[in-house]
C-alpha positions in Angstrom: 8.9 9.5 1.1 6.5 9.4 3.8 5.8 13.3 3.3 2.1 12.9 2.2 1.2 9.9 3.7 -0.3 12.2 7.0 -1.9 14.3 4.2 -3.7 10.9 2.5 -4.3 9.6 6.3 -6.3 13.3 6.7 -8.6 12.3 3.8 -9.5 9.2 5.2 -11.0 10.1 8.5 -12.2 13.3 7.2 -13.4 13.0 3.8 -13.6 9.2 3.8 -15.1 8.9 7.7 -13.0 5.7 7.9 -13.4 4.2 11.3 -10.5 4.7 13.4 -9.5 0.8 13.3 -9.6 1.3 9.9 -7.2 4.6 9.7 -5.0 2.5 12.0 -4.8 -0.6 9.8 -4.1 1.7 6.6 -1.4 3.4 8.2 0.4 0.4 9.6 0.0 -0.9 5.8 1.5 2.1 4.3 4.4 2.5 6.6 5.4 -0.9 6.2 5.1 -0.7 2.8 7.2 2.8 2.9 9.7 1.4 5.0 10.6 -1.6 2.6 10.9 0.8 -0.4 13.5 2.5 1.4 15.2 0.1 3.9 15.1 -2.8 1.0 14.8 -0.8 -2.1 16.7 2.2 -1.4 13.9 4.0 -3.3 13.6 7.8 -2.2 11.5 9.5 -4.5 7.8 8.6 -5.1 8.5 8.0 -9.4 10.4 5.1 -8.6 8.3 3.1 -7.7 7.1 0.2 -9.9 4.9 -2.9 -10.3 7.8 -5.3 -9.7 8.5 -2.9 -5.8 4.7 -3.2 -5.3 4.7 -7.2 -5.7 8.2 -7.8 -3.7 6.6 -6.3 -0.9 3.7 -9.0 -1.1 6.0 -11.5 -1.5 7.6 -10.1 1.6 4.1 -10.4 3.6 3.7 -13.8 1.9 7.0 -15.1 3.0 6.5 -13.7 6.9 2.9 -16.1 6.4 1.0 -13.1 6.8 -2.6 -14.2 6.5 -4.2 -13.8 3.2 -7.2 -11.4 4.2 -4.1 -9.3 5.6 -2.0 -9.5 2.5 -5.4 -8.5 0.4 -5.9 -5.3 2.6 -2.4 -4.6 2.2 -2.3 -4.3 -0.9 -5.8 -2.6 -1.1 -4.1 0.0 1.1 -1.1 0.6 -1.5 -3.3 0.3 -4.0 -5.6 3.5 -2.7 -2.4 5.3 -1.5 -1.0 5.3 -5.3 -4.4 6.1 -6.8 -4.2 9.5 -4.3 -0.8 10.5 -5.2 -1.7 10.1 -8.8 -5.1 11.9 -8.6 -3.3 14.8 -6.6 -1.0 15.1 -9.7 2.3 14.1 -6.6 3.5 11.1 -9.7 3.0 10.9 -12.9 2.0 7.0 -13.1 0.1 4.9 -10.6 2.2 1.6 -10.4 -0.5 -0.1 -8.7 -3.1 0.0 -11.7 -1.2 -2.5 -13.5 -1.7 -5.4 -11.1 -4.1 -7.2 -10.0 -5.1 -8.1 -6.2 -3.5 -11.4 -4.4 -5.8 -14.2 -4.8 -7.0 -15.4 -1.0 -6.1 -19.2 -0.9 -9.0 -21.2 -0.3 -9.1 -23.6 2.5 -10.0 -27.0 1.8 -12.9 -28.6 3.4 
């Protein structure tokens, strides 16, 4: 399932002229996120995916007390990732449209 994430990764440092920390941090995202479709989901094929896969694996960064500016960019990161494969015509529905970003909790004073 991995098969265009290199391609999406080429886009961002050469279209996008993301910072190499940044390519790094999207990548990380996006293979984690890959790896629980298919380790935890047994989800193979890119049309699968869904809004209720997309939120178990924030719950799964939620549960290992990711922090929440992590868990945001996470999810920014799938959320870009989808909106490629759906602009390059590679699925037929972005899954990530229909939700919205994790809140950051606020710290009390």
């Amino acid at each position: 399932m991995d098969t265009f994430l290199e391609d999406y990764i080429t886009i961002l440092r050469v279209e996008k002229n993301l910072s190499p920390k940044s390519i790094e941090a999207y990548k990380r995202d996006l293979t984690r996120y890959i790896d629980f479709l298919e380790e935890e989901k047994d989800i193979n094929n890119l049309e699968e995916i869904s809004p209720k896969h997309i939120r178990g694996f924030i719950r799964v960064l939620n549960d290992a007390h990711l922090a929440p500016a992590s868990i945001t960019r996470a999810f920014s990161s799938i959320r870009s990732y989808h909106s490629f494969l759906s602009g390059e015509n590679l699925v037929q529905q972005n899954p990530s449209q229909l939700l919205d970003a994790p809140k950051p909790s606020r710290k009390l004073p």
